[in-house]
C-alpha positions in Angstrom: 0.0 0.0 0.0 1.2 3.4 -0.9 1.6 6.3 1.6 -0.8 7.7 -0.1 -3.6 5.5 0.2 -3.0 4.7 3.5 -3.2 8.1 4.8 -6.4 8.2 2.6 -7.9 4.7 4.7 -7.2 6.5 7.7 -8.3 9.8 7.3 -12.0 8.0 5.7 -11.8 5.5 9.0 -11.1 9.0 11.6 -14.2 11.1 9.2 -16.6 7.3 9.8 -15.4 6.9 13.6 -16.5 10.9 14.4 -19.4 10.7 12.6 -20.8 7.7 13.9 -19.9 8.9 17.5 -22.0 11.9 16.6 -25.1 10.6 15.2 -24.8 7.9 18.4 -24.9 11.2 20.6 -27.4 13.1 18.6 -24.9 15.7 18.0 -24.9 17.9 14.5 -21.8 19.0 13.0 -22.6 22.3 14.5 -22.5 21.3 18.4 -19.1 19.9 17.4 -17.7 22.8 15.8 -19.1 24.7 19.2 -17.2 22.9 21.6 -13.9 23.0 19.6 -14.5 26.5 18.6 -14.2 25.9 14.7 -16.6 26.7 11.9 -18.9 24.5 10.9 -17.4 24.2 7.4 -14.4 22.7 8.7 -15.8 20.2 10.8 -17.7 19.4 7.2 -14.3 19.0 5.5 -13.2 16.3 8.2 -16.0 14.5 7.9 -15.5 14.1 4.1 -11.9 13.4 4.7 -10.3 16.8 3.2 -8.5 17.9 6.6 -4.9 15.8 6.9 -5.9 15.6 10.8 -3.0 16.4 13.2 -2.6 14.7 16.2 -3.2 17.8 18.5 -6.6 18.1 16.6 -7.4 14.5 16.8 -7.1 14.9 20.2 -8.8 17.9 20.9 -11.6 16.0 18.9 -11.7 13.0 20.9 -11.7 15.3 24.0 -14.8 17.0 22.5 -16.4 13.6 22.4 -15.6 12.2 25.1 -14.0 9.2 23.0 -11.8 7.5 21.0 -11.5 7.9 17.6 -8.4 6.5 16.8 -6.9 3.4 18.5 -3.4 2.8 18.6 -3.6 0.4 21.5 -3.6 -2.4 19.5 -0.7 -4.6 19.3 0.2 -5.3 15.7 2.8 -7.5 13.7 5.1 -5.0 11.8 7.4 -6.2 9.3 10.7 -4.3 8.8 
């Protein structure tokens, strides 16, 4: 897989993760955008996977939610 694609699959599996979390919490893209203090239209481009997400924002998104959107915790076989 090319770096590319992959950053492509992860930035389509953050937008999916957020939005399902806010459809589960009955939040609109709008109550999000409130508590992180951004405009609406840029909480639109992450959801359709236009925002290269740093990790400060992913975080400051997860803290908005109250939960994970990204899970790094899981143990995984790399090859070098």
């Amino acid at each position: 897989m090319t770096k590319t694609k992959r950053l492509n699959q992860l930035q389509d599996e953050l937008a999916e993760n957020i939005q399902s979390i806010l459809v589960k919490n009955g939040w609109s893209q709008q109550d999000l955008a409130d508590k992180l203090k951004k405009n609406k239209s840029h909480i639109s481009q992450i959801l359709h996977s236009k925002v290269n997400l740093t990790l400060g924002l992913i975080v400051e998104i997860e803290v908005a939610l109250g939960e994970k959107i990204m899970n790094l915790d899981e143990k995984r076989h790399l090859k070098n």
